[in-house]
C-alpha positions as CSV (number, residue, x, y, z in Angstrom):
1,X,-22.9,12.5,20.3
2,X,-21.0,12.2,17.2
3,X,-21.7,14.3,14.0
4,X,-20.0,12.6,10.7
5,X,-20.0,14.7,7.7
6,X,-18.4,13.2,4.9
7,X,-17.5,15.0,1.6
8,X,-17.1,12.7,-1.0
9,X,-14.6,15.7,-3.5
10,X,-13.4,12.8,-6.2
11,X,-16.3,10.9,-7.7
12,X,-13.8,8.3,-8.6
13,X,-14.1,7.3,-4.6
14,X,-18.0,6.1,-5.4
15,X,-16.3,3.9,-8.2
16,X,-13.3,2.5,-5.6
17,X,-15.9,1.7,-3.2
18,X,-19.8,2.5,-3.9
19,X,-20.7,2.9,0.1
20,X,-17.7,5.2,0.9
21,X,-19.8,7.7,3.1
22,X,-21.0,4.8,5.0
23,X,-17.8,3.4,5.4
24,X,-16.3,6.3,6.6
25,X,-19.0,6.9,9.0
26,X,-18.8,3.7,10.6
27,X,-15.0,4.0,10.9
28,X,-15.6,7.5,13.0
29,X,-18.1,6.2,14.7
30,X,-16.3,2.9,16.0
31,X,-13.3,4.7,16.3
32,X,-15.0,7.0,19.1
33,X,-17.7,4.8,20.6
34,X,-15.8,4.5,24.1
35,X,-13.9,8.5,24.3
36,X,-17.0,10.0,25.3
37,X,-16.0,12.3,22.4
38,X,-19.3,15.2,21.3
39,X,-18.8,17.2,18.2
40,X,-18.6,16.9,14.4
41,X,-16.3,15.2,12.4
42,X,-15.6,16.1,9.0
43,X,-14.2,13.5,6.2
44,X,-12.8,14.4,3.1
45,X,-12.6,11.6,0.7
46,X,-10.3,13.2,-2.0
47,X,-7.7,13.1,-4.9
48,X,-3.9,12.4,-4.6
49,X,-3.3,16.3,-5.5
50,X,-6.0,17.1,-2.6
51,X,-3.7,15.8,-0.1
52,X,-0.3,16.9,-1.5
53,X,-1.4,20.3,-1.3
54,X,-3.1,20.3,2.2
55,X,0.1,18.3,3.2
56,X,2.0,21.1,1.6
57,X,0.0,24.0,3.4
58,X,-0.2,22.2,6.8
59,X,3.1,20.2,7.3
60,X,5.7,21.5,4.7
61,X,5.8,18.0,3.0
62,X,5.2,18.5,-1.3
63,X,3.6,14.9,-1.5
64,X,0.6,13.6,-1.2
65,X,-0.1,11.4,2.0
66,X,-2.8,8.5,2.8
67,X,-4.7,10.7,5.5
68,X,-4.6,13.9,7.0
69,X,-6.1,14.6,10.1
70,X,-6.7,18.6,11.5
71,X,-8.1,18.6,15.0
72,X,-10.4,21.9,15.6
73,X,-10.4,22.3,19.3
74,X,-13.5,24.3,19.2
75,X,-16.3,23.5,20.9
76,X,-18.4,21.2,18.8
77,X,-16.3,20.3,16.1
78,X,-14.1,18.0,17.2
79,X,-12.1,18.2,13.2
80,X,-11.5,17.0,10.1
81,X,-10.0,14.1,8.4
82,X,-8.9,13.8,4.4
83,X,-8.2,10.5,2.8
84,X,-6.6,10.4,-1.1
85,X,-7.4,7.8,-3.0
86,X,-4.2,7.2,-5.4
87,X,-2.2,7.0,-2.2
88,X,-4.9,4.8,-0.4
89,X,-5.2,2.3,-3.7
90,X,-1.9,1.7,-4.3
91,X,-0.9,1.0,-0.4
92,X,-3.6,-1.5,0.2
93,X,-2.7,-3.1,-3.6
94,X,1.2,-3.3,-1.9
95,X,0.2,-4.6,1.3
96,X,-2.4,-7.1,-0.3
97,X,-5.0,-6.1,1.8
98,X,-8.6,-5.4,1.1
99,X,-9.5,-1.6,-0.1
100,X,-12.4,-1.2,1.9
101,X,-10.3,-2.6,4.9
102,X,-7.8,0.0,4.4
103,X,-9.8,2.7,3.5
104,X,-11.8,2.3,6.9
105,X,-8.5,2.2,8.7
106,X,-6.8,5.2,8.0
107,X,-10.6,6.9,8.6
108,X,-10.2,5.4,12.2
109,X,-7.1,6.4,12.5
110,X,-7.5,10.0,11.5
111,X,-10.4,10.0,13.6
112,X,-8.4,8.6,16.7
113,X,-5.5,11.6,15.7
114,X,-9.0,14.1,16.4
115,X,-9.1,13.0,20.2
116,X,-5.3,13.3,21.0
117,X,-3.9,9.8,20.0
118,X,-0.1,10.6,18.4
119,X,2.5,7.2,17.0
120,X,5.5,9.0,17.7
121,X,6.4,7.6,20.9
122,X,6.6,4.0,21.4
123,X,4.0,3.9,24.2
124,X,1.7,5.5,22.1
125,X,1.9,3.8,18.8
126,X,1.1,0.7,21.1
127,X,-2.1,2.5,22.3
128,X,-3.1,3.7,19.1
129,X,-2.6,0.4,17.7
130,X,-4.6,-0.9,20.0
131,X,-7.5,1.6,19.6
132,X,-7.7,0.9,15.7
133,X,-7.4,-2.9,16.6
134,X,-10.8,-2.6,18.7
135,X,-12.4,0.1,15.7
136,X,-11.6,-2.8,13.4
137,X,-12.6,-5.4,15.2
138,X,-16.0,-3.6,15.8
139,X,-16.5,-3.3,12.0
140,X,-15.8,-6.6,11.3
141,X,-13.0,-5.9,9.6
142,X,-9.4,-7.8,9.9
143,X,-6.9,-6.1,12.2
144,X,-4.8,-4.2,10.5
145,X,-1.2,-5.0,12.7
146,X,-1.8,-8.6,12.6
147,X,-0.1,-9.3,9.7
148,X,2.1,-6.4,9.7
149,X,6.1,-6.3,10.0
């Protein structure tokens, strides 16, 4: 079983989208409904300088990112996954996609990052693709790669 925490740091998230917790829940949860995956899972939902300075500390990059995911390998806690708004916004304004849609994307996808999943390979940005795909699609939200370039 599954464990979602989510931290709701920037009130300004509640404004963006009033059922963010539950959002971000579902994401996890649909994200992880076939890895047989046990453990808690952690989400941040924070500010643009949140991000720049765990991206900072954890990657060497002085900018703030759309999410961040930190995998514990311990036993029962399976990590933890930051989202920043700014950078969240103004990507889903760009791409012309829905918020919420977004939003609950990058939580999937930080949550898939949690159970090994990696896009720098080919092979497995396919798979991952795929894996968010079916999150999606179990949300009832659009697929984020259809539409992509």
């Amino acid at each position: 079983m599954v464990h979602i925490d989510v931290i709701v740091e920037d009130p300004a998230w509640r404004r963006a989208l009033p059922r963010a917790e539950i959002l971000a829940r579902r994401a996890v949860a649909a994200a992880l409904r076939e890895s047989g995956a046990e453990g808690l899972v952690t989400v941040l939902l924070a500010d643009d300088r949140t991000l720049r300075r765990l991206n900072g500390e954890h990657r060497g990059k002085d900018k703030p990112t759309n999410v961040l995911s930190f995998p514990a390998g311990a036993p029962g806690h399976l990590g933890d996954i930051a989202l920043a708004l700014g950078v969240v916004r103004r990507e889903a304004l760009a791409a012309g996609k829905p918020f919420a849609a977004h939003a609950a994307h990058l939580v999937a996808h930080g949550a898939l990052h949690l159970i090994g999943h990696d896009h720098l390979a080919a092979g497995e940005a396919r798979r991952m693709e795929r894996a968010e795909a079916r999150a999606m699609h179990r949300m009832r939200l659009p697929n984020p790669w259809r539409h992509a370039a």
